[in-house]
C-alpha positions in Angstrom: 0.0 0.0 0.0 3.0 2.5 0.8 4.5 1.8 -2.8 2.0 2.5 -4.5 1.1 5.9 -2.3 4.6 7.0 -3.0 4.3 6.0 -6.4 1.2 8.0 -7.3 2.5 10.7 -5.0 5.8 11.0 -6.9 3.8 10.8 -10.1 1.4 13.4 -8.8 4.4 16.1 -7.4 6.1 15.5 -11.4 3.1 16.3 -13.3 2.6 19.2 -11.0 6.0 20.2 -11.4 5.8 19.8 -15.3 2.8 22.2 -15.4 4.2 24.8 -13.3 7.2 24.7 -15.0 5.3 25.8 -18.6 3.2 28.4 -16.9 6.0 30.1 -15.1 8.3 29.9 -18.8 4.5 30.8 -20.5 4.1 33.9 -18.0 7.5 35.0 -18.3 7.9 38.0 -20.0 11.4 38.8 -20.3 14.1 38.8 -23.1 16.9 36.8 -20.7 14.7 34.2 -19.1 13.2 31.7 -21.2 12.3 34.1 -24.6 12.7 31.3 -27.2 10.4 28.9 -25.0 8.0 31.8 -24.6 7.8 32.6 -27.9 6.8 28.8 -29.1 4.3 28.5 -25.8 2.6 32.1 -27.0 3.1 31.9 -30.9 3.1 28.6 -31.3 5.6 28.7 -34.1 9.5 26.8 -33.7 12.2 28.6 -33.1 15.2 26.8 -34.9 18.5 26.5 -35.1 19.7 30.4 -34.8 22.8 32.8 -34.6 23.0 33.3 -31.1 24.8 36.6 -31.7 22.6 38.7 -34.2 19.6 38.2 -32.3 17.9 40.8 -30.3 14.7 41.4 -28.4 13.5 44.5 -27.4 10.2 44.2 -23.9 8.3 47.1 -24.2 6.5 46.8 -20.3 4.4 49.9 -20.9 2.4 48.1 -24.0 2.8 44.5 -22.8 4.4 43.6 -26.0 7.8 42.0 -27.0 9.5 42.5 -30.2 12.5 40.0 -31.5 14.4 39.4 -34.3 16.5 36.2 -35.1 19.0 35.2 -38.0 18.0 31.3 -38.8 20.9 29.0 -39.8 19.7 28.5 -43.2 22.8 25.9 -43.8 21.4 23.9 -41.0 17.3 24.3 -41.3 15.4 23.2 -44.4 13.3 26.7 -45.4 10.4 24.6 -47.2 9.9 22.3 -44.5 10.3 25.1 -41.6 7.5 27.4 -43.2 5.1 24.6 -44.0 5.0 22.7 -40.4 4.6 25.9 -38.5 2.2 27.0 -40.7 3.7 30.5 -42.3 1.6 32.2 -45.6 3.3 33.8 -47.8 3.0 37.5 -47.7 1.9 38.7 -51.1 -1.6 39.6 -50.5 -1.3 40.0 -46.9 -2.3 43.6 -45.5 0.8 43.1 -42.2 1.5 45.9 -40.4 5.3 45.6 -39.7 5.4 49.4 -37.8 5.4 47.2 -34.8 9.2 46.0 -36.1 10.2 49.3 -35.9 11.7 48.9 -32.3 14.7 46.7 -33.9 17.7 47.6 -35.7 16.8 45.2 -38.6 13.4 45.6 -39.7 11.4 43.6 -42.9 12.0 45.5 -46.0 9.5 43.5 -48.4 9.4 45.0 -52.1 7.6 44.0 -54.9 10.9 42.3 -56.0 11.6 40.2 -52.7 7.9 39.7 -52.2 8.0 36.0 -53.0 10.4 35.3 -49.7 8.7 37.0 -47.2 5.8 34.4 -45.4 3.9 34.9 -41.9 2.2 33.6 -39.3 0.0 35.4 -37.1 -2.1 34.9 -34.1 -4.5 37.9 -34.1 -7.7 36.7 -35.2 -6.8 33.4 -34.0 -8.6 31.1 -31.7 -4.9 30.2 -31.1 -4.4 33.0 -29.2 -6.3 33.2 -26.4 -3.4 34.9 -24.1 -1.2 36.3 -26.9 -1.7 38.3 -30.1 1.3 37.7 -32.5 3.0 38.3 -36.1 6.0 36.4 -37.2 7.8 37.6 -40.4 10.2 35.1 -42.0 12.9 35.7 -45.2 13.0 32.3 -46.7 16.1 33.0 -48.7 18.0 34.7 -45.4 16.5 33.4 -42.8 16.0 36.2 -41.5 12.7 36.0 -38.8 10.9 38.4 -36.9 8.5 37.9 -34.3 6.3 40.4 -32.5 4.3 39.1 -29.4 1.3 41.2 -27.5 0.5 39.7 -24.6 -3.0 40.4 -23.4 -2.7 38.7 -20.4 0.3 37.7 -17.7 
């Protein structure tokens, strides 16, 4: 009877401790603590292999929001089969509003001539996001990726 009390009970404190750990990484709101994670939790989308140094992230507390940019190791990731599982569109008819990129020092220039390499995802009409309004802005051909997050709740 003891074993299996301390079996449930160990099975009980890890589940609990597997939960907590996603809502604390989900809630946190920070650039140094846990941004990747929160970004796939919020945006649902995959953060791949990147170039640790050119990325940046800019928290804006005042609007709740959280703007980053990341260089993808295109060497490493294959583009096709990174914009088809997380589900990116390509931008050519899309009405985006990319002024909310303006907070980084590399911002999406699309141009009737690059147009074709440019796809997103969002989450703002979404029933995907609940907690989290979101636009992600991938270059296929520089894997070059932006996301913006705007968290309506903490």
């Amino acid at each position: 009877m003891w074993i299996l009390i301390s079996t449930v009970g160990i099975g009980v404190l890890g589940f609990g401790g597997c939960v907590g750990c996603v809502k604390f990484i989900g809630n946190s709101n920070s650039c140094e603590w846990f941004n990747i994670d929160n970004i796939e939790l919020r945006a649902h989308i995959d953060i791949p292999a990147i170039e640790v140094e050119s990325c940046s992230c800019i928290l804006d507390k005042e609007d709740d929001s959280k703007t980053n940019y990341f260089k993808i190791h295109t060497d490493a990731v294959d583009m096709d089969r990174y914009l088809e599982k997380n589900s990116f569109i390509s931008v050519n008819e899309a009405d985006l509003d990319l002024s909310v990129f303006r907070k980084l020092s590399k911002t999406p220039e699309i141009t009737p001539e690059n147009v074709e390499e440019y796809y997103y995802n969002s989450g703002n009409n979404t029933g995907k996001g609940k907690r989290t309004h979101w636009l992600a802005i991938v270059d296929k051909k520089n894997g070059d990726l932006w996301v913006y997050l705007k968290y309506k709740e903490l």
